[in-house]
Backbone as ProteinMPNN parsed JSONL, in Angstrom:
{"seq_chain_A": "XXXXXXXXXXXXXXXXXXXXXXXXXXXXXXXXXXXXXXXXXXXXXXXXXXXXXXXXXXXXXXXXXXXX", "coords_chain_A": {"N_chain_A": [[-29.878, -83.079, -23.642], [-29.151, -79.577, -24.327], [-30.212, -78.51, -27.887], [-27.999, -76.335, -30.504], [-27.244, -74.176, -33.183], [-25.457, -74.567, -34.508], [-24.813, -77.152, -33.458], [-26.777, -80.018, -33.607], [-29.853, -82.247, -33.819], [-28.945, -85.165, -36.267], [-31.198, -85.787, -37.683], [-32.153, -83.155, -38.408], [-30.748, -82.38, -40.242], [-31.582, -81.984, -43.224], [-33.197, -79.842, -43.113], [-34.497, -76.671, -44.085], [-32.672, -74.152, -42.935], [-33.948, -71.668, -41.084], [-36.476, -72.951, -40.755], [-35.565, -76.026, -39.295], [-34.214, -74.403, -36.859], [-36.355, -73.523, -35.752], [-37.19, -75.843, -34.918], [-35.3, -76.521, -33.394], [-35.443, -74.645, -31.566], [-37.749, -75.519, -30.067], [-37.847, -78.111, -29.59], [-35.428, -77.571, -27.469], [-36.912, -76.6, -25.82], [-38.979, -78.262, -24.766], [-37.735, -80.242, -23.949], [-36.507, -78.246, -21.735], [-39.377, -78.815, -19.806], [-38.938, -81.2, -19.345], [-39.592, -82.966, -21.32], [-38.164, -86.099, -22.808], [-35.721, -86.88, -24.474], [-35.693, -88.021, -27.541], [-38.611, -87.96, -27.855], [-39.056, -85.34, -27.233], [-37.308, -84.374, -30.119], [-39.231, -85.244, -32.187], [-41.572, -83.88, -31.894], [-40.895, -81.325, -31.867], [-39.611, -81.452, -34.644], [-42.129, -82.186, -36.465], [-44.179, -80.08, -35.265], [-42.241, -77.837, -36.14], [-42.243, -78.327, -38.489], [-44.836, -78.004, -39.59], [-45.164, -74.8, -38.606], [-43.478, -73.781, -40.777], [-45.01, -74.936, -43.046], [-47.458, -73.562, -42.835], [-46.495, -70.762, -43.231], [-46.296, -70.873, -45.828], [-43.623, -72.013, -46.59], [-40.127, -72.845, -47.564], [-39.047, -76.457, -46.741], [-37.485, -78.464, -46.798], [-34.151, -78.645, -47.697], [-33.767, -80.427, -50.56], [-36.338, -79.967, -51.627], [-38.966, -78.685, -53.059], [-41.005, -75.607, -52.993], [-43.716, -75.763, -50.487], [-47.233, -75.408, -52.204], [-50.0, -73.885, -51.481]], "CA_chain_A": [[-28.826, -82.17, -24.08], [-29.558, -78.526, -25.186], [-29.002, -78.591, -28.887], [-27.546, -74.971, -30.798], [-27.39, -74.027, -34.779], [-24.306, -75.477, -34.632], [-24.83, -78.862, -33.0], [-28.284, -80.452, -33.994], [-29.636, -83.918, -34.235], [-28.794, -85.33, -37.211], [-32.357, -85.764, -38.637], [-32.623, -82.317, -38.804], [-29.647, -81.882, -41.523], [-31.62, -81.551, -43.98], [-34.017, -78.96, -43.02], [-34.032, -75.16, -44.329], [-32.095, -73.45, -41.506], [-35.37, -71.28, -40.761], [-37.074, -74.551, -39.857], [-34.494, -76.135, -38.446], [-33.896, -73.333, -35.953], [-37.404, -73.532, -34.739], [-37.293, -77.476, -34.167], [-34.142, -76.831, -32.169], [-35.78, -74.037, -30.63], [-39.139, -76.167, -29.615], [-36.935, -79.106, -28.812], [-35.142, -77.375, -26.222], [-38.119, -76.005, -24.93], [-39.626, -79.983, -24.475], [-36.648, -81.118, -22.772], [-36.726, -78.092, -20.418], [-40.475, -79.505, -19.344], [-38.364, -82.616, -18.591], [-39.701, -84.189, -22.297], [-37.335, -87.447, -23.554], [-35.094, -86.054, -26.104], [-36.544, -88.832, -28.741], [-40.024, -87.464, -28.291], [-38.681, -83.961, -28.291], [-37.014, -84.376, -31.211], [-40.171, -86.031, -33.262], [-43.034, -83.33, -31.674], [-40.277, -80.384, -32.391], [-39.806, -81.752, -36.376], [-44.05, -81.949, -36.713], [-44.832, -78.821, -35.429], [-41.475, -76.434, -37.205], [-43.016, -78.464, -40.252], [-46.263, -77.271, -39.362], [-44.68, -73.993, -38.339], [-43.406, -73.55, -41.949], [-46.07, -74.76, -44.34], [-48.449, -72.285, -42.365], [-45.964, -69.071, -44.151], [-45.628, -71.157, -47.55], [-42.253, -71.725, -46.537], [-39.663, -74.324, -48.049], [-38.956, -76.821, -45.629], [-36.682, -78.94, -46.545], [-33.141, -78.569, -48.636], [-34.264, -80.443, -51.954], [-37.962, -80.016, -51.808], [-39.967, -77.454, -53.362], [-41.998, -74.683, -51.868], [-44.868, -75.818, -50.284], [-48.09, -74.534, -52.043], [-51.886, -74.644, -50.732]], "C_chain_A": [[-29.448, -81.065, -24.931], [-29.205, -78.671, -26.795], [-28.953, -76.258, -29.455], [-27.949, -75.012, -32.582], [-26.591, -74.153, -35.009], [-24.313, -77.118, -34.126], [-26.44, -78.951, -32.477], [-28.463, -81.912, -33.785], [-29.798, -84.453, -35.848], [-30.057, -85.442, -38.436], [-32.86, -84.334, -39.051], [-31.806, -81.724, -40.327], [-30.167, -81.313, -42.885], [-33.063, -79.788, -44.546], [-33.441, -77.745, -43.215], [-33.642, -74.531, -43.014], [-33.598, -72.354, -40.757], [-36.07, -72.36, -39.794], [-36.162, -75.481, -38.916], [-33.892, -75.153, -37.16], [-35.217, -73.254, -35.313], [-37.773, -74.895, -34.336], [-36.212, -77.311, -33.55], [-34.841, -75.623, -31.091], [-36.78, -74.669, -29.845], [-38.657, -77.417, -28.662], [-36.51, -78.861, -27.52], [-36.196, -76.718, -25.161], [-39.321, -77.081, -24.474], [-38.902, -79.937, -23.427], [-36.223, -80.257, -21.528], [-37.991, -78.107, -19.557], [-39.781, -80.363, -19.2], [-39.046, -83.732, -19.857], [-38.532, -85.264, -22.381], [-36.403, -86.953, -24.855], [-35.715, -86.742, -27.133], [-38.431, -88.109, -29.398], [-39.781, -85.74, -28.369], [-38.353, -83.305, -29.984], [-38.564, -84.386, -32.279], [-41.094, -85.056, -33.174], [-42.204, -82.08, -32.054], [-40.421, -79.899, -33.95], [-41.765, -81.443, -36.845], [-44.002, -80.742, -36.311], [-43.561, -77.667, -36.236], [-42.088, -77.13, -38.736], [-44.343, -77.718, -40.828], [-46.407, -75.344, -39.4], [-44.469, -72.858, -40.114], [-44.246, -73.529, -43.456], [-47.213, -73.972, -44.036], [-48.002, -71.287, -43.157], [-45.02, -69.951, -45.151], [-43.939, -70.993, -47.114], [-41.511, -73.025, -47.392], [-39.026, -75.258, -46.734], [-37.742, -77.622, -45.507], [-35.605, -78.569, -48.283], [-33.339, -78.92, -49.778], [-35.113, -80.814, -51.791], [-38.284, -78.714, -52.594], [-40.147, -76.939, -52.553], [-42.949, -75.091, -51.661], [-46.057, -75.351, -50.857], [-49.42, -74.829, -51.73], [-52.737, -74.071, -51.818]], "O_chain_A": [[-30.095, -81.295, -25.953], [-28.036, -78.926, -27.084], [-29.571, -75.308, -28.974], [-28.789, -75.757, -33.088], [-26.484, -73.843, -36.195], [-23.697, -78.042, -34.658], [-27.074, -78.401, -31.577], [-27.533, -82.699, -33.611], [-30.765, -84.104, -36.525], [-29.946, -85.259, -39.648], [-33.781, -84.203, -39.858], [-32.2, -80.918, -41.17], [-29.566, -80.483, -43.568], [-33.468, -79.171, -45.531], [-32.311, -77.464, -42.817], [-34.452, -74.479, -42.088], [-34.042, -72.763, -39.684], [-36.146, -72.502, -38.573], [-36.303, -75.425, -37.694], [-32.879, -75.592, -36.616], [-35.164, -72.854, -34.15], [-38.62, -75.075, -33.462], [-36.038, -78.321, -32.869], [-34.719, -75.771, -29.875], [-36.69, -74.312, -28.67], [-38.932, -77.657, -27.486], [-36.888, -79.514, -26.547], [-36.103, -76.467, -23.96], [-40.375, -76.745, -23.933], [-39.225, -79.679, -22.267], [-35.755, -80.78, -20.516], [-37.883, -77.46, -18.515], [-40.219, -80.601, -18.074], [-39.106, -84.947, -19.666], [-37.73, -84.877, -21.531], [-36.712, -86.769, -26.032], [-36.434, -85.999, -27.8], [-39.043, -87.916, -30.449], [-40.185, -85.015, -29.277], [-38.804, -82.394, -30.677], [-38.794, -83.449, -33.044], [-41.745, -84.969, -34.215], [-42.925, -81.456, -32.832], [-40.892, -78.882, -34.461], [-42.283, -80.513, -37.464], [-43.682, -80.03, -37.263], [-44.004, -76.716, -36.88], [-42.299, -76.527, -39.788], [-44.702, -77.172, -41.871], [-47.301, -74.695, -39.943], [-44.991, -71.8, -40.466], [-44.256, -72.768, -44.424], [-47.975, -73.685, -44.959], [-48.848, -70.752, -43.873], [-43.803, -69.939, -45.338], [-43.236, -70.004, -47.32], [-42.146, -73.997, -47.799], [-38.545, -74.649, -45.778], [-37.028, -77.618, -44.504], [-36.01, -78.354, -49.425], [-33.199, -77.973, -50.552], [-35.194, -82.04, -51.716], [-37.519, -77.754, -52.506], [-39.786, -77.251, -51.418], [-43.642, -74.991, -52.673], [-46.453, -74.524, -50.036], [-49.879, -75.971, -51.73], [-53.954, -74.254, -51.81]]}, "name": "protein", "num_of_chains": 1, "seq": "XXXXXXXXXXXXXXXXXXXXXXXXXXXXXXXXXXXXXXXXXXXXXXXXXXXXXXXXXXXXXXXXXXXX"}
């Protein structure tokens, strides 16, 4: 199932919309390769995490800013 920035999977809830918007974007871009939504989901989350602490970003809702 495609997801939107309205309807997500719930593990993403608490991610900064930024990040969150590029694990739904990556996600759906697994599952149209024919990935597993489960492993979409999980390789989506790792790399928008990855995605984000690359441009010092904050990643998640009550976390800090990342710094290196």
């Amino acid at each position: 199932m495609p997801w939107s920035k309205k309807e997500y999977p719930n593990s993403l809830k608490n991610f900064m919309a930024p990040v969150r918007n590029k694990a739904i974007e990556i996600a759906n871009a697994l599952l149209t390769e024919g990935a597993p939504e489960d492993r979409a989901i999980a390789i989506a989350t790792s790399k928008a995490e990855e995605w984000a602490e690359n441009r010092s970003m904050k990643i998640r809702k009550d976390s800090a800013p990342e710094r290196k």
